[in-house]
VOVOKE-763631 format. One record per residue: x, y, z of N, C-alpha, C in turn; residue in three letters; chain. Coordinates in pm, whole numbers, plus 32768, in hexadecimal, padded with zeros to 4 digits. Each point is the difference from the previous one (the first is absolute). Layout:
<pts>
+------+------+------+------+------+------+------+------+------+------+------+
!  n.X !  n.Y !  n.Z ! ca.X ! ca.Y ! ca.Z !  c.X !  c.Y !  c.Z ! code ! unit !
+------+------+------+------+------+------+------+------+------+------+------+
!    X !    Y !    Z !    X !    Y !    Z !    X !    Y !    Z !  ALA !    A !
...
+------+------+------+------+------+------+------+------+------+------+------+
</pts>
This chain:
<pts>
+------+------+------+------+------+------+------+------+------+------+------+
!  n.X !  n.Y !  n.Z ! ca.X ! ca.Y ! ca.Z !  c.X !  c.Y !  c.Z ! code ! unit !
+------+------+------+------+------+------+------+------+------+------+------+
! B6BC ! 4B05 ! 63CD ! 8085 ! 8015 ! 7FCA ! 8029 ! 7F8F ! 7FA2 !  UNK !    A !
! 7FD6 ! 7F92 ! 8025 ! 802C ! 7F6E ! 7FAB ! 7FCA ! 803D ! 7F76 !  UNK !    A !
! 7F79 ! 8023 ! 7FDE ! 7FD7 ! 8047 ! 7F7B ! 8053 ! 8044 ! 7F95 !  UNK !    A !
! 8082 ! 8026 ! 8089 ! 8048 ! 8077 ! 7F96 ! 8055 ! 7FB8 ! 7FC9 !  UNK !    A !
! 8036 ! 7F86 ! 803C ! 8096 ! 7FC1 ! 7FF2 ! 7FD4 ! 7F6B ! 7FAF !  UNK !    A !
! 7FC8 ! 7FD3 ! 8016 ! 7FD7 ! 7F61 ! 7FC9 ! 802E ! 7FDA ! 7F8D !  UNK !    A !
! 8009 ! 803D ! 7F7F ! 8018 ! 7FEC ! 7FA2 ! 8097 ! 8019 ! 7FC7 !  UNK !    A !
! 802D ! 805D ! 8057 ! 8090 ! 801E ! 8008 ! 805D ! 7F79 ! 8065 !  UNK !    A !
! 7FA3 ! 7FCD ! 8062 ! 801E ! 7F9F ! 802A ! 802F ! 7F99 ! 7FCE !  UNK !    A !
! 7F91 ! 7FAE ! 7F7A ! 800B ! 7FA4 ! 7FC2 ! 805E ! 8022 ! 7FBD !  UNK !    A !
! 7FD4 ! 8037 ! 7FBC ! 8093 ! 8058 ! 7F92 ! 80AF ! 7FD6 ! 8052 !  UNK !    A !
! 7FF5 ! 7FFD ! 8082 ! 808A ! 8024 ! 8030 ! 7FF0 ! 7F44 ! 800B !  UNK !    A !
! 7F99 ! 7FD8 ! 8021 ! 8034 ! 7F6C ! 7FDF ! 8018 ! 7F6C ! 7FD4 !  UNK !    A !
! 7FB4 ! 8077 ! 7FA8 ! 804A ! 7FB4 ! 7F3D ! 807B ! 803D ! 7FED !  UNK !    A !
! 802D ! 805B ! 8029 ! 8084 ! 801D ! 7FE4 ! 8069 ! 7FA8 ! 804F !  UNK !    A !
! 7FBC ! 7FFC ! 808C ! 808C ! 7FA7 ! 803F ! 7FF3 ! 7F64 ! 7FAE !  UNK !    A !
! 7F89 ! 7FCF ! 7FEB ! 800F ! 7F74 ! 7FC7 ! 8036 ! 8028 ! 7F97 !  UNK !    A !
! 7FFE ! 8061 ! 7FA5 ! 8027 ! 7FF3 ! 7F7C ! 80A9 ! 8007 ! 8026 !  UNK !    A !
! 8023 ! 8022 ! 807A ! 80B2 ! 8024 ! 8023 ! 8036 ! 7F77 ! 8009 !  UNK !    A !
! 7FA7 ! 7FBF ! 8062 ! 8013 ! 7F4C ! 803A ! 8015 ! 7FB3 ! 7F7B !  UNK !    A !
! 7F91 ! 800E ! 7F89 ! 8019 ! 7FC3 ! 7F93 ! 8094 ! 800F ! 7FC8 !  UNK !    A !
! 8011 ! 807B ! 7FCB ! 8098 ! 8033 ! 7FF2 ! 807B ! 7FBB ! 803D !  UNK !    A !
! 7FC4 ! 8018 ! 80AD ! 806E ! 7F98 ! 8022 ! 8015 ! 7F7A ! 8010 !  UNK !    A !
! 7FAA ! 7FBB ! 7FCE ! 7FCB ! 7F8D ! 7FEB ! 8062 ! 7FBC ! 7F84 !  UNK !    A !
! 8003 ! 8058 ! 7F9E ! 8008 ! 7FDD ! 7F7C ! 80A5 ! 8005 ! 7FED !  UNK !    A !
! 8052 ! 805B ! 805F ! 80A3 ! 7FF5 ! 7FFA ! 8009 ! 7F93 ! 8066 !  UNK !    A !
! 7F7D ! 7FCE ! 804E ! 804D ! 7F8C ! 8060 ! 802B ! 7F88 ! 7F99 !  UNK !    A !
! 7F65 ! 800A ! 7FAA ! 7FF5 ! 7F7B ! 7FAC ! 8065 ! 8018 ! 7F8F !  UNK !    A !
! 8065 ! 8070 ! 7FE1 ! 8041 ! 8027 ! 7FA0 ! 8065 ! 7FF4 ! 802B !  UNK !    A !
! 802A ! 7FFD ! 8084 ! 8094 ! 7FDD ! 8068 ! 7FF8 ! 7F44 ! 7FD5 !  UNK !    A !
! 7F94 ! 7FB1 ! 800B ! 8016 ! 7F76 ! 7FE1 ! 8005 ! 7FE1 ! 7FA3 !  UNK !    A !
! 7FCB ! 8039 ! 7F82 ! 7FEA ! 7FCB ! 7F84 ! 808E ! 8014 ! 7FDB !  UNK !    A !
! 8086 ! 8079 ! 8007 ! 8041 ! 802D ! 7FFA ! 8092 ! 7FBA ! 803F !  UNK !    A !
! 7FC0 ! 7FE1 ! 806D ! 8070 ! 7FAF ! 807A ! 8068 ! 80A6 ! 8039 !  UNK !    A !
! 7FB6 ! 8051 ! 7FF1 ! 8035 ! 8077 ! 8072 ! 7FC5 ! 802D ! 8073 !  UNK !    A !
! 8086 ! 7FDA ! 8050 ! 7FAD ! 7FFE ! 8093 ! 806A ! 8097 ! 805A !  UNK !    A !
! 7F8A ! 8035 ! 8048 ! 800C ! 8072 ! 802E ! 8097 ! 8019 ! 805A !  UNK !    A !
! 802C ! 803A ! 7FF6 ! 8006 ! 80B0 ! 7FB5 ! 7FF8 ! 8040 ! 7F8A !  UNK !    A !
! 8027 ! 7F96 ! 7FC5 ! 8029 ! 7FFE ! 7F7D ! 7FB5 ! 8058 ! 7FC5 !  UNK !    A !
! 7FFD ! 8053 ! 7FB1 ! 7F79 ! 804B ! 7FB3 ! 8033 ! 7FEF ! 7F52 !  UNK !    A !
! 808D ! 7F93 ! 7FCF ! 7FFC ! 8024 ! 7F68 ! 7FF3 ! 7F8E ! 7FCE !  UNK !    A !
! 7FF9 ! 7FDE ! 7FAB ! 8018 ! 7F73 ! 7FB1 ! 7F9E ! 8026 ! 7F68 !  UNK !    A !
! 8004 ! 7F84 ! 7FC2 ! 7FB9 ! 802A ! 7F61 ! 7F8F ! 8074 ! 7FEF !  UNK !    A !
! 8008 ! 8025 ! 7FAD ! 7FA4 ! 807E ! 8018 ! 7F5D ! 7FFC ! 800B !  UNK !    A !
! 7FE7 ! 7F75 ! 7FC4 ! 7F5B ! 7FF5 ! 8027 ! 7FE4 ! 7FF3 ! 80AE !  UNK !    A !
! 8088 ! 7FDC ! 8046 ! 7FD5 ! 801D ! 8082 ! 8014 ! 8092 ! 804D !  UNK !    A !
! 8059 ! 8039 ! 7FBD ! 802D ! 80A0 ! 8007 ! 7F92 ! 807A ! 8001 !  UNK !    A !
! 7FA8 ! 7FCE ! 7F5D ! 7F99 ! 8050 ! 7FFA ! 7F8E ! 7FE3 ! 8045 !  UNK !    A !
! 7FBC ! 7F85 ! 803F ! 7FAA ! 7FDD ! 8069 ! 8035 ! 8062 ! 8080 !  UNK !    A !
! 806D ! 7FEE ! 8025 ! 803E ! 8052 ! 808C ! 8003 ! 8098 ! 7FE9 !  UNK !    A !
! 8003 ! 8039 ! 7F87 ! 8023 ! 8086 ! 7FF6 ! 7F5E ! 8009 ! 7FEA !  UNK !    A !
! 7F90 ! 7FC0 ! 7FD7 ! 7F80 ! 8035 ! 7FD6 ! 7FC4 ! 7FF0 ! 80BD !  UNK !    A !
! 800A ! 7FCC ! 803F ! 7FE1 ! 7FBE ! 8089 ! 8059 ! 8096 ! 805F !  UNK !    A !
! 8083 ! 8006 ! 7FE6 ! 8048 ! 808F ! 8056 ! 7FA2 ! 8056 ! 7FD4 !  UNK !    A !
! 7FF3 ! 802A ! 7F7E ! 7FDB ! 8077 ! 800B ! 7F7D ! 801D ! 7FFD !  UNK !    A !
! 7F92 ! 7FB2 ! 8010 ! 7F72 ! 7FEA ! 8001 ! 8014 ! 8031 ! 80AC !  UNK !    A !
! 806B ! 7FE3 ! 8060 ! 8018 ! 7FE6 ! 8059 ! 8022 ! 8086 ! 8039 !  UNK !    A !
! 8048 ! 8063 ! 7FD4 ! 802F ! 806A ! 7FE6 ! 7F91 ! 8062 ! 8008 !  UNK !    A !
! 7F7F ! 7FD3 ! 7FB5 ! 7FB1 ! 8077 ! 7FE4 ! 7F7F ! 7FEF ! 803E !  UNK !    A !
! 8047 ! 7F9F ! 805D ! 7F44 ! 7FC5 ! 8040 ! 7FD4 ! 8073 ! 8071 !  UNK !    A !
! 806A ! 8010 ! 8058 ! 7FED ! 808D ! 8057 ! 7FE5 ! 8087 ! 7FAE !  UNK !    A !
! 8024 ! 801D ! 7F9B ! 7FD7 ! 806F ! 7FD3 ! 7F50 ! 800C ! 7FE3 !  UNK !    A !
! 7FED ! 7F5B ! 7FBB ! 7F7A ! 7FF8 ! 7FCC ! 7FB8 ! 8001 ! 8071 !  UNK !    A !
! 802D ! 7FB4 ! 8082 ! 7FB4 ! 7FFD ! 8093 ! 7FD9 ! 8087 ! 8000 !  UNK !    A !
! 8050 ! 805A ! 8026 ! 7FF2 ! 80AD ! 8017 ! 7FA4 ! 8036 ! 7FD0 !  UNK !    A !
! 8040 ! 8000 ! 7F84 ! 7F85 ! 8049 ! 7F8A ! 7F79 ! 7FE0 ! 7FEE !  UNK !    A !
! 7FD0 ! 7F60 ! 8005 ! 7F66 ! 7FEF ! 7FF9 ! 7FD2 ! 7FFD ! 8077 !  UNK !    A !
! 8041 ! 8043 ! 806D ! 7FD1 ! 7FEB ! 807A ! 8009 ! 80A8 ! 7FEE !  UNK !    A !
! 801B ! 8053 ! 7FF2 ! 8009 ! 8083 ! 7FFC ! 7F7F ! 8027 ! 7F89 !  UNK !    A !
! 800C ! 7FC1 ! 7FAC ! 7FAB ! 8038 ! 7F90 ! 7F3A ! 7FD9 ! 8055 !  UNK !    A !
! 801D ! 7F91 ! 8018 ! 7F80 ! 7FB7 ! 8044 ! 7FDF ! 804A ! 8063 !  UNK !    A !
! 8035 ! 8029 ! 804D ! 8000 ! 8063 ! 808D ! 7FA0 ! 809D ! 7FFA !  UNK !    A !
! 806E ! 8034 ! 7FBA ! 7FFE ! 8092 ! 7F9A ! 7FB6 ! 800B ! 7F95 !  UNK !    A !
! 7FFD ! 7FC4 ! 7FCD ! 7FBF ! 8015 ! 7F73 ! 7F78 ! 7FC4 ! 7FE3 !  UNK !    A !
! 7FFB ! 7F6C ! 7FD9 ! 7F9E ! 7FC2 ! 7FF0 ! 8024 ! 7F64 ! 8022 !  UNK !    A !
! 7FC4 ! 7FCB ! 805A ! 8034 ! 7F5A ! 801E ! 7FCF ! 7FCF ! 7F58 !  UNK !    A !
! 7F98 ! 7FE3 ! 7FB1 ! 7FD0 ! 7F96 ! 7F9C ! 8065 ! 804F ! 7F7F !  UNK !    A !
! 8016 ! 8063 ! 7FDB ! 808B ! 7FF9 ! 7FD1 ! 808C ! 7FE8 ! 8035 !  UNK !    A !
! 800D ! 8012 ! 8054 ! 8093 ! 7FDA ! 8017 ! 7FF4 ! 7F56 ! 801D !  UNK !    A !
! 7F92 ! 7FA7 ! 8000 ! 8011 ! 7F8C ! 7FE5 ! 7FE7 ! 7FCE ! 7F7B !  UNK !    A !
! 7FDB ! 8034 ! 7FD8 ! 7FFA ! 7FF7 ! 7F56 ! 807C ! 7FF6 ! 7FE3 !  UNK !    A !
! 8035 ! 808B ! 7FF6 ! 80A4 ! 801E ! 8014 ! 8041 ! 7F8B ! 8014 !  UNK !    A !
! 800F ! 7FDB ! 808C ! 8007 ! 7F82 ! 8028 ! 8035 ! 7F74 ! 7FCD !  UNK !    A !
! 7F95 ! 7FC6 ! 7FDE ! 7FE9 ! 7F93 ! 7FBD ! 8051 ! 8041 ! 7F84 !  UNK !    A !
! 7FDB ! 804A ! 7FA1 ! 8063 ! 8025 ! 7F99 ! 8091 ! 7FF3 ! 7FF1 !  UNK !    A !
! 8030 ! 8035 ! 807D ! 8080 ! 7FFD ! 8031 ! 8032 ! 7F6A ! 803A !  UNK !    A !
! 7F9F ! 7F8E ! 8048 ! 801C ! 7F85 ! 7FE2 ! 800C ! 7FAB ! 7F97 !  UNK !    A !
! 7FB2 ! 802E ! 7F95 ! 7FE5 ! 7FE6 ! 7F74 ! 80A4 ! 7FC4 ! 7FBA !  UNK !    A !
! 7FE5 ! 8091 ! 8019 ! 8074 ! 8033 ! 7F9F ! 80A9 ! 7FD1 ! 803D !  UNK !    A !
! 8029 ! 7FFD ! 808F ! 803B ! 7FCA ! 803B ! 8026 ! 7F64 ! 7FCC !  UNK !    A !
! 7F9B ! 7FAE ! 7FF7 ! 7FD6 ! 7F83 ! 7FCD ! 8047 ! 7FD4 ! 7F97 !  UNK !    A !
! 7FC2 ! 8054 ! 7F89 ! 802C ! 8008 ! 7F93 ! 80AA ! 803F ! 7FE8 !  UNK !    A !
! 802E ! 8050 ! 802F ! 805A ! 7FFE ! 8011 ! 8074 ! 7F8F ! 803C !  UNK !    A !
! 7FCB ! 7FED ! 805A ! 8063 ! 7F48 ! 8019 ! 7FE3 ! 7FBF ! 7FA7 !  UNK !    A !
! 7FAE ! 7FD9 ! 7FD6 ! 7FE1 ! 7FAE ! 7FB2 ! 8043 ! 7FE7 ! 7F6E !  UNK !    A !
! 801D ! 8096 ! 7FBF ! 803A ! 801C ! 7F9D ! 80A6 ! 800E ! 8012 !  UNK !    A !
! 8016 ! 8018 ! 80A5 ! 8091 ! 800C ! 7FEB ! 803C ! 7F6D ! 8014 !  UNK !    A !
! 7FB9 ! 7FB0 ! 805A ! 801F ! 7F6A ! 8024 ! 8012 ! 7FE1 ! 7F20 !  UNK !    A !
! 7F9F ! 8003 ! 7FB6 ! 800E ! 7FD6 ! 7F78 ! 809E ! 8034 ! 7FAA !  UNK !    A !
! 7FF3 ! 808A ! 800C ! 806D ! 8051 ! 7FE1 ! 7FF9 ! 807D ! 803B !  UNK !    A !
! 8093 ! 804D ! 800F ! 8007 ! 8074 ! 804E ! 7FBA ! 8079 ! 7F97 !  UNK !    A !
! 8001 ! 7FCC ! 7F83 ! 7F9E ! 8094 ! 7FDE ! 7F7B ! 8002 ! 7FC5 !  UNK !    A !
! 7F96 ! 7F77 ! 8039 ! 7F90 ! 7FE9 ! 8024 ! 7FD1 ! 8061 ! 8080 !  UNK !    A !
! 8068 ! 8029 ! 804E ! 7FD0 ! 805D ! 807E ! 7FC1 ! 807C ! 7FF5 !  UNK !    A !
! 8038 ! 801E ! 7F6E ! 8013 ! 808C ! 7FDB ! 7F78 ! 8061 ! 7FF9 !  UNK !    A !
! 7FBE ! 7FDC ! 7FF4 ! 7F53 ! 8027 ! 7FF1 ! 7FD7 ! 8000 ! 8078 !  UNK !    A !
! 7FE3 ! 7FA5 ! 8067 ! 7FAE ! 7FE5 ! 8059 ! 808F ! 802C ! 8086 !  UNK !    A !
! 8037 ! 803A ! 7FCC ! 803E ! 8048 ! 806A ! 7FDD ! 80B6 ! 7FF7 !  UNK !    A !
! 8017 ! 7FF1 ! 7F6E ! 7FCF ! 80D9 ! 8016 ! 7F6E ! 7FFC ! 8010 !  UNK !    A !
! 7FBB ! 7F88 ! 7FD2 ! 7F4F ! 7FEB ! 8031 ! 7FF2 ! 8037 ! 80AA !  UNK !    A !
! 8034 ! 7F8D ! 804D ! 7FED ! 800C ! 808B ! 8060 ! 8081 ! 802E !  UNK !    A !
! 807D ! 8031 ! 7FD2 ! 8016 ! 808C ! 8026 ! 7FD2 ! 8064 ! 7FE5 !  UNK !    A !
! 7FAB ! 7FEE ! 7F93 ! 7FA3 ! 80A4 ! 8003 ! 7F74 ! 7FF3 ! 8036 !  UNK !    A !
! 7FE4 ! 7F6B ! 802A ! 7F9E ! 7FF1 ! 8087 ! 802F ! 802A ! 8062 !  UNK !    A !
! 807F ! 7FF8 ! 801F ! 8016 ! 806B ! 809B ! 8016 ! 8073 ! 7FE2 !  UNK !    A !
! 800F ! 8014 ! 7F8C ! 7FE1 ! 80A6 ! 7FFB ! 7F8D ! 8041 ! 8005 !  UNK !    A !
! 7F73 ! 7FA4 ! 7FDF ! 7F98 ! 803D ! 8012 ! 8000 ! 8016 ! 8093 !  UNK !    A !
! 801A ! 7F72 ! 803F ! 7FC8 ! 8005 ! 808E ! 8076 ! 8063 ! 8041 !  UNK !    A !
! 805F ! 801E ! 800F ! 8057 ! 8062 ! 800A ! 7F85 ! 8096 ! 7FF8 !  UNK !    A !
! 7FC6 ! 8010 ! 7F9D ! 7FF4 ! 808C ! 7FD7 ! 7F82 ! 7FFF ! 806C !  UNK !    A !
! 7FAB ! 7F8C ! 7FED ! 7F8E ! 7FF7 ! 8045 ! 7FDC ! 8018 ! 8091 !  UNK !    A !
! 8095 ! 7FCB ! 8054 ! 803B ! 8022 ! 8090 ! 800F ! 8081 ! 7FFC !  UNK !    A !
! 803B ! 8064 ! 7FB1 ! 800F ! 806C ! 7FFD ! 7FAD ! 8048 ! 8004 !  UNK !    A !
! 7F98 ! 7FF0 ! 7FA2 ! 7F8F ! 804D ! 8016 ! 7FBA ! 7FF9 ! 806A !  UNK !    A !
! 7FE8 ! 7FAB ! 8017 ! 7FAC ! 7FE5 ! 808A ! 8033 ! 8011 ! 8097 !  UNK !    A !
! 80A2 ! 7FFA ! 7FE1 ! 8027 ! 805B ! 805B ! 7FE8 ! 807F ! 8032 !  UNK !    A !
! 8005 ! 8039 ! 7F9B ! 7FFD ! 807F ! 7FDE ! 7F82 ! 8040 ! 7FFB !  UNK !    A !
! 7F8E ! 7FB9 ! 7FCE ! 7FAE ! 8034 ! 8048 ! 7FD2 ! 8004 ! 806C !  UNK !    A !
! 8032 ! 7FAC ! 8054 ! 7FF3 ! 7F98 ! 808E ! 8016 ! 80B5 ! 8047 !  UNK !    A !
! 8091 ! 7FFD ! 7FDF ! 8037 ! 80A4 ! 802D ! 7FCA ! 8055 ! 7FF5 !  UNK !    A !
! 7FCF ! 8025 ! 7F97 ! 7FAC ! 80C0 ! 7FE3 ! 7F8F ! 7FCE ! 8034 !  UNK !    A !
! 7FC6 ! 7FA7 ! 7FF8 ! 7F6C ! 7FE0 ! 803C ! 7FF6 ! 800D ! 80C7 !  UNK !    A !
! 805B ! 7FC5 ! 7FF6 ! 8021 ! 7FF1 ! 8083 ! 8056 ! 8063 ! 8074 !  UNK !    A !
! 8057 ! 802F ! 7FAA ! 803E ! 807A ! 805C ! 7FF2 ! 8096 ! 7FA1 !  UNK !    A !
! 7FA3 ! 8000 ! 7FB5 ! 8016 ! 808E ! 7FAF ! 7F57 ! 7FE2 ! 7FF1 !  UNK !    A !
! 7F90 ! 7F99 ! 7FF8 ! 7F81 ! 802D ! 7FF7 ! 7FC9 ! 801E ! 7F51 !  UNK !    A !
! 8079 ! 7FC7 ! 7FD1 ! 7FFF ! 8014 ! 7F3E ! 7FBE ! 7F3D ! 7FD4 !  UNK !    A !
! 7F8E ! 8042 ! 7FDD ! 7FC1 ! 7F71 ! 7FC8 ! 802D ! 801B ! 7F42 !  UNK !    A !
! 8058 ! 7F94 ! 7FE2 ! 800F ! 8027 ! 7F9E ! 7F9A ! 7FD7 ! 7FB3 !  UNK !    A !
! 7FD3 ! 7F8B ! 7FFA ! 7F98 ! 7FBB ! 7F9D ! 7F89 ! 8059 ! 7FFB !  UNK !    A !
! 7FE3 ! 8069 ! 8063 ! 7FA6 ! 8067 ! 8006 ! 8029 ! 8063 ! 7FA6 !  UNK !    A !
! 8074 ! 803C ! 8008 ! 806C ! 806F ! 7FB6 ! 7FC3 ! 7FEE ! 7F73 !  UNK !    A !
! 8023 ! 7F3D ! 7FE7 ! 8027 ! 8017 ! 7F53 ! 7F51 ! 7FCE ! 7FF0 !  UNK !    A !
! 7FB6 ! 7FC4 ! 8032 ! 7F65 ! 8004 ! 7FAD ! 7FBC ! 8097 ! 8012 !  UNK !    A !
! 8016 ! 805E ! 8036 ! 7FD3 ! 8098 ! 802D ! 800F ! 8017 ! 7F64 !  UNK !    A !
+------+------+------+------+------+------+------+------+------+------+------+
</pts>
């Protein structure tokens, strides 16, 4: 079973370090700043670090789901491909919004139409999971016939 999951594994943790970094970077942005918690506003180069860090933060459970669904269902060595893509691009996105807020702008519809693959990819493999499984319909048989 480890065979099936391993790579979806790693995948999940480079993602949490890549989260720790994130939060790493509004700690060191709370001192450089002199804003200390609760606080979430002050000049905006510390604003856009916190809003690139929330919402990296925001979408980490969705990305958990999905490459764990796509990897499962579908194919594990794409949905870590996927993956890593979707850390990529995550990356780059802080990175560009910490500079300016519309440096984000790219490497945010990048990594959202990576969860749309892996989105579609869960689906399918759901779905065939289903007709294969409770209806006896091999589709990949269906469409090479």
């Amino acid at each position: 079973m480890l065979e099936q999951i391993y790579l979806l594994a790693a995948v999940t943790v480079l993602g949490v370090l890549e989260q720790a970094y994130f939060f790493l970077q509004v700690i060191y942005a709370r001192r450089a700043f002199g804003i200390s918690p609760p606080k979430i506003s002050g000049p905006p180069e510390f604003e856009r670090i916190f809003r690139a860090q929330v919402n990296s933060s925001e979408y980490f459970p969705i990305f958990l789901a999905l490459v764990w669904q796509a990897g499962l269902f579908f194919h594990q060595g794409l949905a870590a491909a996927l993956g890593l893509l979707y850390l990529c691009a995550r990356y780059y996105y802080f990175m560009g919004y910490r500079a300016s807020s519309s440096e984000r702008i790219a490497p945010i519809y990048f990594s959202t139409g990576v969860l749309w693959i892996l989105l579609a990819a869960s689906a399918l493999g759901i779905l065939h999971f289903f007709l294969s499984h409770y209806m006896g319909l091999n589709i990949l048989q269906l469409l090479t016939a």
